[in-house]
Every structure is written in C-alpha cells, then in structure tokens.
N, C-alpha and C positions, 0 to 999 in steps of 0.2 A: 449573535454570539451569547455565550450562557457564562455568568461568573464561572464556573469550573472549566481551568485549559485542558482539564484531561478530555472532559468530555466532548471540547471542541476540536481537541486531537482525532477524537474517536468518528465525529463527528466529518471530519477533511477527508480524512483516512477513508472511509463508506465512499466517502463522494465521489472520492479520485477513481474508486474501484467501480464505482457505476459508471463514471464518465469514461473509464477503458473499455466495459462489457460493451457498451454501446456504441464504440469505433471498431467494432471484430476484432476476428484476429484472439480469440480470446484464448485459444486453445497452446498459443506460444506465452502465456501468461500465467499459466496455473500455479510455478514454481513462485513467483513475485506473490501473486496474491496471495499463495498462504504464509509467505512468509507476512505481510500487511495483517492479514489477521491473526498472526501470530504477534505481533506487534498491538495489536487493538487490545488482545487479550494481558499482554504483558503491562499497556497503560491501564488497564483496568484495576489490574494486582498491584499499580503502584510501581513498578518495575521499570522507571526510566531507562537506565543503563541499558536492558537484556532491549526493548522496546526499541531505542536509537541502533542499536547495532543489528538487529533485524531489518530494520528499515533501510539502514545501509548497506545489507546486502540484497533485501530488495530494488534498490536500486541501482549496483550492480549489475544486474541480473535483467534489470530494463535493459540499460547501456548496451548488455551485449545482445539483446534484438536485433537484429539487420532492418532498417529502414526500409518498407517497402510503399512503393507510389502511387496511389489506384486512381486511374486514368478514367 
C-alpha cells in the first residue's frame, strides 16, 4: 500500500474490475463497471461524495445480477 488512500482506492477499485473480467460474464457488467470508473475518476478529482455514491450504485447494480452456477 502507498501513503495516499486515494490512490489505494484507485488502486482496489482496477483490481476488483480485473478480478470480474476474468470470471466472465463480463457482458452483464458493463453498467457497474462504468459506473467503478466513474468512480475512479471522481477519486481522482478529489470528489469523495459523487465517488461513494457511484459506487453505491455500482453496487446495486451488482446485487441485482442473478446468480449463475457453472457446472
């Protein structure tokens, strides 16, 4: 980790979005993701607030996914 949180924000935030590209399925994702890099962009500007509440509806936006099981 790097003394600046933003950057280690920015930093989780990439990771999490390589660690979904790489379990497929990417294509029911698009909408999260760019809210996430909307989000990346917002920690960048300094913009906690706008930054949390994208993310939050990033996540949302997970949640309503349907769970699927690949056998």
């Amino acid at each position: 980790m790097t003394a600046d949180p933003t950057a280690d924000a920015v930093a989780e935030l990439i990771a999490g979005l390589a660690w979904t590209a790489a379990c497929g399925d990417t294509c029911v994702l698009t909408g999260p993701v760019a809210d996430v890099r909307r989000a990346v962009e917002a920690l960048r500007a300094g913009d906690e607030a706008t930054a949390r509440a994208t993310l939050d509806a990033a996540l949302r936006a997970l949640r309503a996914i349907p769970v699927r099981h690949h056998h």
